[in-house]
N, C-alpha and C positions, 0 to 999 in steps of 0.2 A: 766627332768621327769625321779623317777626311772623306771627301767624296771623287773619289779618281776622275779625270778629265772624260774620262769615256763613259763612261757613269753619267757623268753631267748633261754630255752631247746627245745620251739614250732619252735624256732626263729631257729634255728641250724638245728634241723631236716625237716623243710621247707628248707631249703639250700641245702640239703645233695638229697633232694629226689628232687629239680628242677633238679640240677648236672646230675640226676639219668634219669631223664625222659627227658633231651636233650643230654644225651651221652649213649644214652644205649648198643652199644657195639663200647666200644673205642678202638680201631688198635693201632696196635704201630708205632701212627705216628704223626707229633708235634701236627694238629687241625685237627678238624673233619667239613668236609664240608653240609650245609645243601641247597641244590643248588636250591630247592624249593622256599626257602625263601630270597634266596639270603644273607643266614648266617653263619659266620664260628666262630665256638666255638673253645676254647683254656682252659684248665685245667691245673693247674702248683701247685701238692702239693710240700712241701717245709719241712725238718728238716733241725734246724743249731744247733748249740751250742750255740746261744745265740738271740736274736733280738736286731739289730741293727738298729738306725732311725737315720740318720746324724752323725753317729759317737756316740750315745748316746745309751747304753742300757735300752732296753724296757722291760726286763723279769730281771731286778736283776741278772743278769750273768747267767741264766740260761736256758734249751733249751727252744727252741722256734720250732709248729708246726704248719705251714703255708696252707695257701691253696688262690689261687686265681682262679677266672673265669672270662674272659672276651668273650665278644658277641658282632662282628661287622658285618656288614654290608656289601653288596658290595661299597655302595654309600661314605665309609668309617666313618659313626658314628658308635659310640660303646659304650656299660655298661660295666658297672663289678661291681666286690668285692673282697674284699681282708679280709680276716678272720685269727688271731693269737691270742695266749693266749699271756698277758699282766700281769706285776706285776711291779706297781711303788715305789718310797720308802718308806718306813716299815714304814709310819705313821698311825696315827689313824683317819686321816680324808682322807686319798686316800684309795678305795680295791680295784679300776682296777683292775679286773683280763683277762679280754680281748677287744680286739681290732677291730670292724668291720670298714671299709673302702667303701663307695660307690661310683664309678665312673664311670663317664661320658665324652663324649669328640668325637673330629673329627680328622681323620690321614688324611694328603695328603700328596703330594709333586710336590714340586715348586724348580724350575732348577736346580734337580738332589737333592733335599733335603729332608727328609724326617721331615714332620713336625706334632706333635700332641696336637692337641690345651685342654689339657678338665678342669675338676671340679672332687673334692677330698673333699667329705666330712669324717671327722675323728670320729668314734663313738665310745664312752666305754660302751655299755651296760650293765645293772646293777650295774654301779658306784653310789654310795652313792653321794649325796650333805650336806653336815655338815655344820651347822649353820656358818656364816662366810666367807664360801668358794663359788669356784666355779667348775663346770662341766669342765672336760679337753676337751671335743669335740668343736672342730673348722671347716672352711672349707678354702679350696684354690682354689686359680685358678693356671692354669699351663701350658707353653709353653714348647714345649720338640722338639728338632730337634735333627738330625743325617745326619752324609755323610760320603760314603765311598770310600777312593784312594786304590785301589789294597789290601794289606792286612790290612789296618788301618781301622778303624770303628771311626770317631771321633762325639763327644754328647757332647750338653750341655744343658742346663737346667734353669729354672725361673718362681720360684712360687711365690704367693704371696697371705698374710692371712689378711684380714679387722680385724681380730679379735682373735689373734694366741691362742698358745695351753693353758688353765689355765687363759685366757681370759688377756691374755697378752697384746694385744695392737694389732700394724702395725706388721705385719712378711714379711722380705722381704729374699731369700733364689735362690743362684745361684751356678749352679754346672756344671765341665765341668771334661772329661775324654777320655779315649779312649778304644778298643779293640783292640789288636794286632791279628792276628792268626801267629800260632808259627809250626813248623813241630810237626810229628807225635798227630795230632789234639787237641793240647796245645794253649790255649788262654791267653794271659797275660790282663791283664787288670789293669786300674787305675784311681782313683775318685779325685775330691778335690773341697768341696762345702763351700761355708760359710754363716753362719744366720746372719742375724740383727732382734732383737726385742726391740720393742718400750717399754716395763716398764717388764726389765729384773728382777729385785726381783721379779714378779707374775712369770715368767717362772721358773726360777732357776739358772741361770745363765748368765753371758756377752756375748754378741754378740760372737762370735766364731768359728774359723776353721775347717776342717774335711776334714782326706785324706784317701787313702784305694791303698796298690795295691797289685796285688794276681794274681792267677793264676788257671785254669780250665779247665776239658777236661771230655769229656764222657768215663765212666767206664765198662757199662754193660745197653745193651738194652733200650736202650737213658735215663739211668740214667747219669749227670753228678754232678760231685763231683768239689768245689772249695776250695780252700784256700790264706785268705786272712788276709793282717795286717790293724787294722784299728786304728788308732788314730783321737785325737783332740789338740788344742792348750789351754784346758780349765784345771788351775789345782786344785785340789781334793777339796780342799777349797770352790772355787768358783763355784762348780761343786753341791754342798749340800746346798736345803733349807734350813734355818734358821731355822725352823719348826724341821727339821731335824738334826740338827750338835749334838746334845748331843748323838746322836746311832752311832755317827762317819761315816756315810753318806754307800754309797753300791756299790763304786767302778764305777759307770755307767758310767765316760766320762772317763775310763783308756784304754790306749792301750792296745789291744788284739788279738788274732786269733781269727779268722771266719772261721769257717766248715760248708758247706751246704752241702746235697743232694740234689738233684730238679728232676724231671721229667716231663716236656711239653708232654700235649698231646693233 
């Protein structure tokens, strides 16, 4: 279903002004407790150089401005969203130009784990459907645990799509990494997840690897700054639609640095 451009614009500034009306004066501190309600909000806008999604760029190499909310619970369920602008390759039958995220889920933890169970639906609003084609919105489900020995932070991760991105098929998708913390409040960190999709031509590519490790620390006023190398095992060829190989494709699965700012509030 498209989503009319003014629709969309209703659709942003209803986001902007919820944000607005459940943080009305946000402290510089990671979440804001609502003890009333038994709520605590969490704000995390986000600039990088680029959006990255398993190793695969989602803005065409280009910046990417982020913003996520999430609202849990004491009883540990929670929502959110996740909001980015999106540009996928320069064809005439994709205009993605942004990305909404809604999600839901439960945190606990079980002996000494921490574990969060939820659901990730993936939305491009105001993406065209071209005769032929299909809508790239999918949804997942998703297991996320963590645990921590003294300075190690170790995670890993397991999602999974009935009906992956470009109406791809099975997506099956597992990730595991770590956090170090480092002297003088330097975090190293390192990822390495890998997809399988079930009718890889409707995706764009073979099943495939993705690694990331980098490095992060707070700068200024709980602003923190990372940088990060991120590749995949996917090469340039196999990386570009068919649809696409005559533009000579847009670089999306090449290794690169990642610069974020972030700020949690």
């Amino acid at each position: 279903m498209r989503i009319k451009s003014g629709l969309l614009a209703a659709l942003r500034h209803a986001w902007v002004a919820a944000a607005a009306l459940l943080l009305p004066a946000m402290p510089a501190a990671a979440q804001t407790a609502i003890p009333s309600l038994g709520l605590t909000v969490t704000l995390t806008p986000v600039v990088a150089n680029d959006y990255l999604f398993r190793g695969i760029s989602q803005t065409r190499n280009n910046w990417a401005y982020q913003g996520t909310v999430d609202v849990q619970h004491d009883s540990g369920f929670y929502i959110g969203a996740f909001l980015s602008n999106a540009k996928f390759l320069a064809s005439p039958w994709n205009d993605t130009r942004q990305e909404l995220d809604l999600l839901a889920g439960y945190r606990f933890e079980l002996a000494g784990v921490a574990l969060d169970l939820g659901y990730i639906a993936y939305l491009y609003p105001g993406q065209d459907k071209a005769p032929g084609t299909q809508l790239n919105e999918y949804q997942e489900i998703a297991l996320k645990a963590s645990y921590t020995i003294d300075i190690v932070k170790l995670m890993g991760a397991f999602n999974y799509s009935p009906n992956f991105f470009g109406r791809s098929g099975d997506g099956f998708y597992v990730e595991g990494g770590a956090d170090v913390t480092l002297p003088y409040g330097f975090t190293a960190s390192g990822r390495l997840g890998h997809q399988w999709i079930e009718r890889n031509p409707l995706f764009g590519t073979p099943d495939y690897l993705w690694y990331s490790i980098g490095v992060s620390r707070e700068i200024y006023a709980g602003v923190t700054a990372s940088v990060a190398w991120y590749g995949t095992d996917i090469s340039k060829r196999d990386c570009i639609p068919v649809a696409d190989r005559a533009t000579g494709g847009q670089r999306a699965c090449d290794g690169r640095v990642l610069f974020t700012l972030s700020r949690v509030f």
